[in-house]
C-alpha positions in Angstrom: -8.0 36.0 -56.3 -4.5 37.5 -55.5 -1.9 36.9 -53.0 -3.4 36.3 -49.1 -3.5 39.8 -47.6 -2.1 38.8 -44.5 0.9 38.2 -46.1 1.6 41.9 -46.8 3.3 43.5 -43.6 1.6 47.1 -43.3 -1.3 45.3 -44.1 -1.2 42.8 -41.4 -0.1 45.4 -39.2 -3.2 47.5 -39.3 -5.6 44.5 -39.5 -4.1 43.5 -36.0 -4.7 47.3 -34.7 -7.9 47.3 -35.8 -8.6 43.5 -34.4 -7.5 45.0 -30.8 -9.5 48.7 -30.8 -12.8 47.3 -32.7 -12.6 43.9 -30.4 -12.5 46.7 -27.2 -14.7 49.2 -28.6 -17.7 46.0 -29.3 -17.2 45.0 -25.1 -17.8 49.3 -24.4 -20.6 49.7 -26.4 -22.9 46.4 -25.5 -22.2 47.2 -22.0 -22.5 51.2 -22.2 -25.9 50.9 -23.8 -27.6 48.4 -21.4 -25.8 50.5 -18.1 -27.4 53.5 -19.4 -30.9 52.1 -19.5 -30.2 51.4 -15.9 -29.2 54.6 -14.2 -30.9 56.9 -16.6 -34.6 57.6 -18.0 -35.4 56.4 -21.8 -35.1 59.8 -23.1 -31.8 60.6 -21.1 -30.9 57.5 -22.4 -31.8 57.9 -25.7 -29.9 61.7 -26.4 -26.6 60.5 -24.6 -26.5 57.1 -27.4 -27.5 60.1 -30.0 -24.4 62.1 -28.7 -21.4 60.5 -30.7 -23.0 60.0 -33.8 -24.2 63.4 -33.5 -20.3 64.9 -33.1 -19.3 62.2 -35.5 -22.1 63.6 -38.3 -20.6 67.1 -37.6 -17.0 66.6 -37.9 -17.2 64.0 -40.7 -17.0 66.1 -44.1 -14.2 68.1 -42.5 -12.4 64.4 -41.4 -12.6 63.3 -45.0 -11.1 66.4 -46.0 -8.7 66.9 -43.6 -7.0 63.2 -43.7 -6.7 63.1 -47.4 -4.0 66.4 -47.2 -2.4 64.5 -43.8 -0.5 61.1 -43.7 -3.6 58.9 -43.2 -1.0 56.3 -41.2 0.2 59.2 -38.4 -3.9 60.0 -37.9 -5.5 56.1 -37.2 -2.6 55.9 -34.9 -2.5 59.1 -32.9 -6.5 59.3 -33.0 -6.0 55.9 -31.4 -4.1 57.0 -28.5 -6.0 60.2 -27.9 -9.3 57.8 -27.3 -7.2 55.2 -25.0 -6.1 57.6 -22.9 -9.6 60.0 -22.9 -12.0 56.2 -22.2 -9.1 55.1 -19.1 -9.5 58.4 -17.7 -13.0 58.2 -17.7 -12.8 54.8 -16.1 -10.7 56.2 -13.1 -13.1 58.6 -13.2 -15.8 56.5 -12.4 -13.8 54.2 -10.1 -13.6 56.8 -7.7 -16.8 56.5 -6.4 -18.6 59.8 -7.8 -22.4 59.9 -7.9 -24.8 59.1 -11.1 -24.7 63.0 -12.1 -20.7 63.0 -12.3 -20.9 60.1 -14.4 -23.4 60.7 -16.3 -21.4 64.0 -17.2 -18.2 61.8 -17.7 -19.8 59.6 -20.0 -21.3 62.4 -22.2 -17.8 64.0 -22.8 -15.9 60.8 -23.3 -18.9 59.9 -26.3 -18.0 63.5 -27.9 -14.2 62.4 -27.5 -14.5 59.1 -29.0 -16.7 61.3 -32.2 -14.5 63.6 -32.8 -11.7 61.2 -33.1 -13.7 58.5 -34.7 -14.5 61.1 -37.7 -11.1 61.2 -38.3 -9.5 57.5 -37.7 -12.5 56.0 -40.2 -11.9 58.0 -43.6 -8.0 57.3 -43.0 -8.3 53.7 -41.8 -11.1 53.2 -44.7 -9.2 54.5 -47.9 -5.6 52.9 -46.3 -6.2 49.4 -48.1 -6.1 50.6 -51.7 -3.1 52.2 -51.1 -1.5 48.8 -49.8 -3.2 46.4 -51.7 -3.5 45.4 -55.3 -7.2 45.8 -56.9 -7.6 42.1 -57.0 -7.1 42.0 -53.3 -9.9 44.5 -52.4 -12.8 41.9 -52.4 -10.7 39.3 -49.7 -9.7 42.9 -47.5 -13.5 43.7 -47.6 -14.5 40.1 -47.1 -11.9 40.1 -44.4 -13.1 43.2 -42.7 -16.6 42.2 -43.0 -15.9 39.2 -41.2 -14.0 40.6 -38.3 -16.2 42.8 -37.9 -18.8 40.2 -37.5 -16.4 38.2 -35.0 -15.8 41.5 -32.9 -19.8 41.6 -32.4 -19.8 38.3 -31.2 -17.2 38.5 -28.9 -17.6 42.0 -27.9 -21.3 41.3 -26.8 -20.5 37.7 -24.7 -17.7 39.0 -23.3 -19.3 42.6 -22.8 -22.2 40.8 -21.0 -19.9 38.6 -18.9 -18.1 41.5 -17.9 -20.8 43.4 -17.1 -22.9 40.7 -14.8 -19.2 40.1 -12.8 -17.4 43.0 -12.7 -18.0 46.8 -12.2 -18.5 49.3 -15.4 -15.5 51.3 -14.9 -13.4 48.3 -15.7 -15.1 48.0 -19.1 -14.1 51.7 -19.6 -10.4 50.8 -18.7 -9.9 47.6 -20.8 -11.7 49.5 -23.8 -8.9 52.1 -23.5 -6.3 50.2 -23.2 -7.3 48.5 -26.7 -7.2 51.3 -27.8 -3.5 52.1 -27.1 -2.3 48.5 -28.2 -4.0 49.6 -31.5 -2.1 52.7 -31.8 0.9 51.0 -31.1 0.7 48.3 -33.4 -0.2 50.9 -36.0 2.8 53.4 -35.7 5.1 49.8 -37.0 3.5 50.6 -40.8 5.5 51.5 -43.1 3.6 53.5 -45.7 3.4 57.6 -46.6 0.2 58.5 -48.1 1.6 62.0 -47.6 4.8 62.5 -49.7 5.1 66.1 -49.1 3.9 68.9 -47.3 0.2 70.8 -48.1 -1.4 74.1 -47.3 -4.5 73.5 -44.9 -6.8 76.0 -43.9 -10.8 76.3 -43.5 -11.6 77.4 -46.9 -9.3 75.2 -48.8 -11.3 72.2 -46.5 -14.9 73.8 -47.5 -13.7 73.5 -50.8 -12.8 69.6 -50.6 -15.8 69.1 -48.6 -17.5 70.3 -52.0 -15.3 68.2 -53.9 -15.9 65.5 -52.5 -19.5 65.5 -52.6 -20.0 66.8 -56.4 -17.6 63.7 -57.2 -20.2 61.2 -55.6 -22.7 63.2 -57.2 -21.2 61.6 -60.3 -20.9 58.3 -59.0 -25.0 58.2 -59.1 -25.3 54.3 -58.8 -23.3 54.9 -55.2 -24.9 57.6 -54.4 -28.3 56.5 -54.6 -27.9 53.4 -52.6 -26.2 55.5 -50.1 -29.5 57.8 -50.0 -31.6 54.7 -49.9 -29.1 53.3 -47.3 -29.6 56.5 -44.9 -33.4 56.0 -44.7 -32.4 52.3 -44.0 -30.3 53.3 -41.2 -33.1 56.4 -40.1 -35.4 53.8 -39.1 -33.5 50.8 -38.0 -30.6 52.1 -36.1 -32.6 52.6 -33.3 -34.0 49.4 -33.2 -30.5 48.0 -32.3 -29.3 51.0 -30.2 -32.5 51.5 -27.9 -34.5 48.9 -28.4 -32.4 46.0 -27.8 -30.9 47.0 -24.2 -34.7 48.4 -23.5 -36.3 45.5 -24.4 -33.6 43.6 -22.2 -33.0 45.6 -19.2 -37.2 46.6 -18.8 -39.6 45.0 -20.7 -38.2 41.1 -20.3 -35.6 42.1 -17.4 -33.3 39.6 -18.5 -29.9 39.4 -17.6 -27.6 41.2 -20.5 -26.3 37.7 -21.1 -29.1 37.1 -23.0 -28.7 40.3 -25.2 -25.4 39.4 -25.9 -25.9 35.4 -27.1 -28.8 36.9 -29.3 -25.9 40.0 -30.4 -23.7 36.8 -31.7 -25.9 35.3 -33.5 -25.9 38.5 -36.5 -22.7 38.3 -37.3 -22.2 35.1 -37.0 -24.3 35.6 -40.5 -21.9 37.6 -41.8 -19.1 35.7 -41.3 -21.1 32.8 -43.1 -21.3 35.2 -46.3 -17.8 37.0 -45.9 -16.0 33.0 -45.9 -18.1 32.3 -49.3 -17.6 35.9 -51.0 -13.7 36.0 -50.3 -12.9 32.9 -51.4 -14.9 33.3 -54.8 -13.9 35.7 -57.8 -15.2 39.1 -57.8 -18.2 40.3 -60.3 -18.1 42.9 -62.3 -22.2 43.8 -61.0 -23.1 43.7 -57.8 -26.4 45.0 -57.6 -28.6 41.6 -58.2 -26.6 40.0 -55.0 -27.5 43.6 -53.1 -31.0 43.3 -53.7 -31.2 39.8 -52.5 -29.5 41.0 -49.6 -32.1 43.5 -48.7 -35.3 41.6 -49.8 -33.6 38.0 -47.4 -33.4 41.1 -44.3 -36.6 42.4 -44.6 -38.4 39.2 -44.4 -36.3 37.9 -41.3 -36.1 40.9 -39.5 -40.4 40.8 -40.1 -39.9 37.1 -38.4 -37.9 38.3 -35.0 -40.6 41.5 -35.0 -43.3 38.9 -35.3 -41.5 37.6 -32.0 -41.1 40.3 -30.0 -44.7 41.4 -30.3 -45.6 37.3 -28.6 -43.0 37.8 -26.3 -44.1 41.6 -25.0 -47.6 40.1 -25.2 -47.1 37.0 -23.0 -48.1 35.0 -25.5 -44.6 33.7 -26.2 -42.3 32.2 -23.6 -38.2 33.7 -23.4 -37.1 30.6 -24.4 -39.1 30.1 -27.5 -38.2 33.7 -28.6 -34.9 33.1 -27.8 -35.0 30.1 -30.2 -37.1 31.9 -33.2 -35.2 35.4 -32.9 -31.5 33.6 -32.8 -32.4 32.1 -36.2 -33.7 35.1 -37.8 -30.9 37.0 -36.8 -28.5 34.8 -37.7 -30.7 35.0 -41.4 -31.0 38.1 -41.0 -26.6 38.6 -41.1 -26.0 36.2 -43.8 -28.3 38.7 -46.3 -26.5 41.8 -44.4 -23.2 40.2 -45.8 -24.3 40.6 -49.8 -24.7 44.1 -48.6 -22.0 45.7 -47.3 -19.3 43.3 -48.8 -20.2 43.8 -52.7 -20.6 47.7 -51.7 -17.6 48.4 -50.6 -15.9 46.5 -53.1 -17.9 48.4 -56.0 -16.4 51.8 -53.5 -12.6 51.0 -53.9 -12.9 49.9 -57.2 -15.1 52.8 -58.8 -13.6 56.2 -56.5 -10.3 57.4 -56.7 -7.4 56.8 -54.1 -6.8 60.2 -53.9 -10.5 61.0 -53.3 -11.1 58.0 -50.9 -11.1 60.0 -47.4 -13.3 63.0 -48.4 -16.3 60.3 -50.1 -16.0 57.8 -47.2 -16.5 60.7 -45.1 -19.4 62.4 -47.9 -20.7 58.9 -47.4 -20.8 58.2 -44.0 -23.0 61.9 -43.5 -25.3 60.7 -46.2 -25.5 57.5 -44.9 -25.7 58.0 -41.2 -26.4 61.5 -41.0 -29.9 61.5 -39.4 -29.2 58.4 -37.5 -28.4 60.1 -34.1 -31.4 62.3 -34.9 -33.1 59.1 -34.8 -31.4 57.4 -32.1 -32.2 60.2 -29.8 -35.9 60.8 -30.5 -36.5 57.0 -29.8 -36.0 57.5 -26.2 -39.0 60.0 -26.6 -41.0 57.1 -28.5 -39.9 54.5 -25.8 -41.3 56.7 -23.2 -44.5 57.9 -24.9 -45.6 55.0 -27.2 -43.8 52.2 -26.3 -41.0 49.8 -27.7 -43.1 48.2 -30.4 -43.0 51.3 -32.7 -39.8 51.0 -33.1 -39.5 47.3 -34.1 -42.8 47.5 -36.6 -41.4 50.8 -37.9 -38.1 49.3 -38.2 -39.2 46.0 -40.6 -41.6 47.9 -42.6 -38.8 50.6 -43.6 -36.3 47.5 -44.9 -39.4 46.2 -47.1 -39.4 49.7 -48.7 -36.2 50.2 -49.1 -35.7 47.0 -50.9 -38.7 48.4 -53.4 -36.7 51.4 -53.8 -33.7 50.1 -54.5 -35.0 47.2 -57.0 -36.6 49.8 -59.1 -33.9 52.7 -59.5 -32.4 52.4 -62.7 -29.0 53.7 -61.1 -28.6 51.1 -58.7 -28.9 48.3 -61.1 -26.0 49.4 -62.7 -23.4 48.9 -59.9 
């Protein structure tokens, strides 16, 4: 284990940034995708929660490339203030009183404003700890990260709900972009170049480290196959979280978004249980065998909450009792998502060059993500046609073969 990472200043410094934005961004997005379920059809619905990661998947490859020739520090800030100030216009928007078409147009542009931005703040933000830290820090920063991240899920869903039941929607738009601007500000304070002098930039030299970048994952094939295995993961269950969640909520149980948001916290409250053991232990030189744990202990307790919902939708199961059963397998269901992500991007930092970081977090993130929105937005279709249940069976049966698929390919047991 090396020195606490809090301890280093620029580090410390962007950890606090991103504790602000991500803390905002969690409170927007719980409330954002149960309002739209309200004012808008399942379909409608469905396409506008496609929209960012739609933009995001387009701009992406060019992010990566474009933030590895720029000073990645002078991009998470500035990115950060262009999305404060695009969500708290949106919010006065709103607050003046304009009818469900107006905002329905509002919210559509401010979604391809945060993905634009966002496909440039997350390749520079990603590759900046290896550039501050020391390679024996990278598995407490991940753990770290991890862990937040987990905490801004909690907090961002109760206090996303809470918000929402009291107070009206603009008002999450406004504290959302004023997170954002704290963040930016915090972040301008590092002191750190990753740019130490100037570089030609144009739209072929970029097409060319798009290309780059992905023939140099090509190489990396135990990475790049769990990141193809990964994207069928995330193909099937992503919408499971993004549009079946708030539907099943908001329609089929008509809860109040409360609810959602205790059974939100109780995920990463799972992966703050694994990031606290994996960052204060040493890191392993493998990391497969703890990765296909991971994704073998999720498919067999995301199976138990499905089992749940189908009793619940049924009748056959009272709130409260799912309530109880799905808060446990959730809370499962983080602790195995933990030996996931953690190990995975520790075996990222320690196997890619620094150099190379923002164009293969951003190869990555297409792979990985790429045909999520497609996803996302054809489940309103399935919601609206077939019902919510699809998209929870489809959902655990796609974890159980991705586990298969990942257990048997000989590159992936070598990471």
């Amino acid at each position: 284990m090396g020195e606490n990472v809090l301890k280093n200043k620029n580090y410390l410094l962007l950890f606090l940034g991103g504790v602000v934005s991500n803390l905002g961004s969690h409170v927007y997005n719980f409330a954002i995708s149960y309002y739209i379920y309200v004012i808008a059809t399942p379909t409608i619905a469905g396409i506008y929660l496609a929209t960012s990661g739609l933009v995001y998947f387009v701009i992406a490859p060019f992010g990566g490339a474009i933030v590895d020739r720029l000073d990645k520090v002078k991009v998470v800030w500035m990115t950060d203030y262009i999305r404060g100030i695009s969500v708290v216009i949106a919010g006065f928007i709103i607050l003046s009183g304009v009818g469900t078409t107006i905002i329905l147009i509002t919210l559509f542009v401010t979604s391809v404003v945060l993905g634009i931005n966002g496909a440039l703040f997350n390749p520079a933000a990603g590759s900046l700890p290896p550039h501050i830290l020391e390679e024996n820090q990278l598995q407490q920063s991940s753990s770290l990260s991890q862990g937040m991240f987990a905490l801004y899920m909690i907090l961002g869903s109760i206090i996303g709900g809470a918000i929402y039941s009291f107070l009206e929607i603009e008002w999450i738009f406004i504290i959302n972009g004023a997170s954002f601007i704290l963040s930016g500000f915090s972040e301008m304070f590092i002191q750190l170049r990753t740019q130490v002098e100037k570089v030609k930039m144009s739209f072929s030299i970029i097409v060319v480290d798009i290309k780059d970048g992905f023939l140099y994952l090509l190489k990396l094939k135990p990475i790049f196959m769990l990141v193809v295995v990964t994207s069928l993961l995330n193909f099937f269950t992503a919408p499971v979280i993004v549009n079946g969640f708030p539907y099943l909520f908001a329609i089929e149980l008509e809860a109040d978004p409360i609810y959602l948001s205790l059974l939100y916290s109780f995920y990463p409250i799972g992966i703050i249980i694994t990031s606290i053991i994996l960052g204060t232990v040493a890191q392993k030189n493998r990391v497969s065998p703890i990765i296909i744990k991971g994704l073998y202990g999720m498919a067999v307790f995301f199976s138990v909450f499905v089992v749940g919902t189908h009793y619940v939708v049924g009748g056959q199961l009272s709130f409260w009792m799912f309530m109880v059963i799905s808060s446990v397998a959730i809370l499962i269901t983080g602790i195995f998502n933990g030996m996931i992500n953690i190990p995975f991007n520790v075996a990222i930092y320690k196997m890619v060059e620094k150099e190379m970081l923002g164009r293969v977090s951003s190869v990555l993130g297409t792979i990985s993500n790429g045909l999520t929105p497609i996803a996302i937005g054809l489940a309103g279709v399935v919601i609206d046609n077939l019902g919510i249940m699809i998209l929870f069976y489809v959902g655990a049966g796609s974890i159980f073969v991705t586990s298969l698929l990942a257990s048997t390919n000989k590159h992936i047991k070598q990471l």
